[in-house]
KEDOVEX-20433 format. One record per residue (C-alpha): residue in three letters; x, y, z. Coordinates in steps of 0.25 Angstrom, whole numbers, plus 5000, padded with zeros to 4 digits. Example, Ala and Ser with C-alpha at 12.3 -4.5 7.8 and 13.67 -1.06 7.14 Angstrom:
REM KEDOVEX-20433
ALA504949825031
SER505549965029
***
This chain:
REM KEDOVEX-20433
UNK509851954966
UNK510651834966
UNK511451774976
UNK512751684976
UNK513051604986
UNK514351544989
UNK514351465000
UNK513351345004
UNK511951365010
UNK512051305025
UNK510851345031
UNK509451415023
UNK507951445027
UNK506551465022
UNK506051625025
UNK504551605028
UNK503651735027
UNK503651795042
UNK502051765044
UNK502351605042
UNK503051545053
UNK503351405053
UNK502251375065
UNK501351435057
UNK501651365044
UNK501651235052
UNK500251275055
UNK499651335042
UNK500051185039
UNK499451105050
UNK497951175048
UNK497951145034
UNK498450985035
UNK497350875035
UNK497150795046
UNK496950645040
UNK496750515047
UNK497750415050
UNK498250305061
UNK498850435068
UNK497550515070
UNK497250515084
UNK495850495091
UNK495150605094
UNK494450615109
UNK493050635101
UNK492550575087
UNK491250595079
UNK490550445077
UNK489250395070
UNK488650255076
UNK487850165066
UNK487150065072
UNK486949935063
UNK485949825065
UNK486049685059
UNK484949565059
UNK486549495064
UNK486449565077
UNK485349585088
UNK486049705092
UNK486549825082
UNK487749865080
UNK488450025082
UNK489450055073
UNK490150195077
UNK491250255069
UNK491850395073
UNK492450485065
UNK493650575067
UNK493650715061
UNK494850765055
UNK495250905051
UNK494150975058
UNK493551105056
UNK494351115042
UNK493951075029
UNK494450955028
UNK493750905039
UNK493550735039
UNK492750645046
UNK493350505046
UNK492950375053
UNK493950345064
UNK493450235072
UNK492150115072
UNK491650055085
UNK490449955084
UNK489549915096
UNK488549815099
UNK487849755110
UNK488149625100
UNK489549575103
UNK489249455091
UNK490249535083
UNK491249605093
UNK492549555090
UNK492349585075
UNK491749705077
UNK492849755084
UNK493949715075
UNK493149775065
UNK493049905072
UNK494549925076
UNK494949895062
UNK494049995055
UNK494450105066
UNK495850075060
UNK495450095047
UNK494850225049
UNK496150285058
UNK496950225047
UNK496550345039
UNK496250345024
UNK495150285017
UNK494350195024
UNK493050195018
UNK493350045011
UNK493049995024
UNK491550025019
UNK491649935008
UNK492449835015
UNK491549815026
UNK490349785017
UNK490849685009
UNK491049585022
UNK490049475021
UNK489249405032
UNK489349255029
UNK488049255035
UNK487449335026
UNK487049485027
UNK485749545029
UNK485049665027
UNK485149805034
UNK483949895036
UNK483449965022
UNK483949825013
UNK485449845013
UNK486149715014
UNK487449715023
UNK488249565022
UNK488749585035
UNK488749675048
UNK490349715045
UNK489549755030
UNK488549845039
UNK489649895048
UNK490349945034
UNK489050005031
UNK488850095043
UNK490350145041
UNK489950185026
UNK488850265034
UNK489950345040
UNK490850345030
UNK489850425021
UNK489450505034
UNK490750575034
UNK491050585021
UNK491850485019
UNK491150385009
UNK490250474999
UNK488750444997
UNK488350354984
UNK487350454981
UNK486350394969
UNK486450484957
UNK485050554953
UNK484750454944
UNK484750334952
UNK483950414965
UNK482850454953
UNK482850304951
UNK482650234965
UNK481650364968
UNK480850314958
UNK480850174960
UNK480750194975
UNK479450294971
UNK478750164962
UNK479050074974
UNK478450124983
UNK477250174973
UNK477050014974
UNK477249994988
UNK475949974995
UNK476549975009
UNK477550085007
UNK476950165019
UNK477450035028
UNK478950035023
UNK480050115027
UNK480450215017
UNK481850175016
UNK481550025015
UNK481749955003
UNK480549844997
UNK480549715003
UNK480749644992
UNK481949714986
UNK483249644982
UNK484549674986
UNK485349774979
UNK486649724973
UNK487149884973
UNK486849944986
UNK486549794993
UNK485049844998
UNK483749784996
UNK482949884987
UNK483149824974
UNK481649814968
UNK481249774955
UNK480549914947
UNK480249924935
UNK480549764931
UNK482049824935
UNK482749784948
UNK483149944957
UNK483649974969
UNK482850074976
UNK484350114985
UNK485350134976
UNK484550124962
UNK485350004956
UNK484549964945
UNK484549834936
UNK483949934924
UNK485050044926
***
């Protein structure tokens, strides 16, 4: 039935089904929003952390690298784990102002919000004018700020914020193999760590670790199976 109306509409309303009421709407929405992380995210009285200690032919004493982590939306599923601030310690104070600095900024970063796993990357490409050296298990680091980026990918991949560059089948099949003929020919293989790589390897221009040995007259790395041969 249709209605004529013949004077302006001064005042209206929305009807609501009786079982919804406005609080309760407001709270419908409230359960299902996300909670993300920005510069307004306060600290909590407790966060989770991880320490990684790193230790440099550069120091006589090692340095700790702590990074905690805040949880957002918990006990829902979609639940985060997301690094909110670094601390480094060390009985060394060689490196304390820049250390420092260093830490505040990338707290920063991380309460920023968004994406801040370039810090990864950035942070390995500094440079020791010095010159780098070699952590344990062949990888070469160019600098302590280079190793202090690597301890954070550790975490970053930890919680699931950086994916694993997992090796396809083909190229496990292939440093298996490899790794089985070396140690075929290596007469003091019950002397050697099992996760150290031949002394006289070269270093890897793909994943920066000594473990490149020549097999087969081709030139393989027995971590990331980077091979001259294809």
């Amino acid at each position: 039935m249709a209605l004529k109306l013949d004077s302006k509409i001064v005042n209206y309303s929305v009807v609501k089904p009786a079982d919804e009421t406005p609080s309760a709407a407001l709270e419908a929405t409230a359960a299902t929003q996300e909670q993300h992380l920005s510069e307004t995210t306060e600290r909590p009285e407790m966060l989770l952390g991880s320490t990684y200690k790193i230790k440099t032919p550069l120091s006589e004493h090692a340095l700790y690298v702590t990074i905690n982590d805040i949880v957002l939306n918990p006990g829902t599923e979609h639940e985060l784990r997301r690094p909110f601030e670094i601390f480094i310690n060390s009985k060394s104070m060689d490196h304390f102002q820049w250390i420092v600095a260093l830490t505040r900024i990338i707290s920063a970063v991380f309460r920023k919000g968004g994406d801040a796993t370039f810090l990864v990357e950035e942070m390995r490409s500094v440079f020791d004018p010095k010159g780098g050296y070699f952590k344990k298990g062949g990888k070469y680091m160019p600098s302590l700020v280079a190793e202090i980026g690597d301890a954070l990918d550790t975490h970053m991949r930890m919680i699931g914020l950086l994916g694993d560059d997992d090796l396809d089948e083909h190229q496990k099949k292939l440093i298996k193999e490899k790794r089985e003929q070396y140690d075929a020919t290596l007469k003091d293989a019950e002397e050697k760590d099992p996760g150290d790589f031949p002394d006289g390897a070269q270093l890897c221009k793909k994943c920066h670790t000594k473990a490149v040995i020549t097999m087969d007259g081709c030139l393989t790395c027995l971590n990331c199976g980077d091979s001259k041969c294809g």
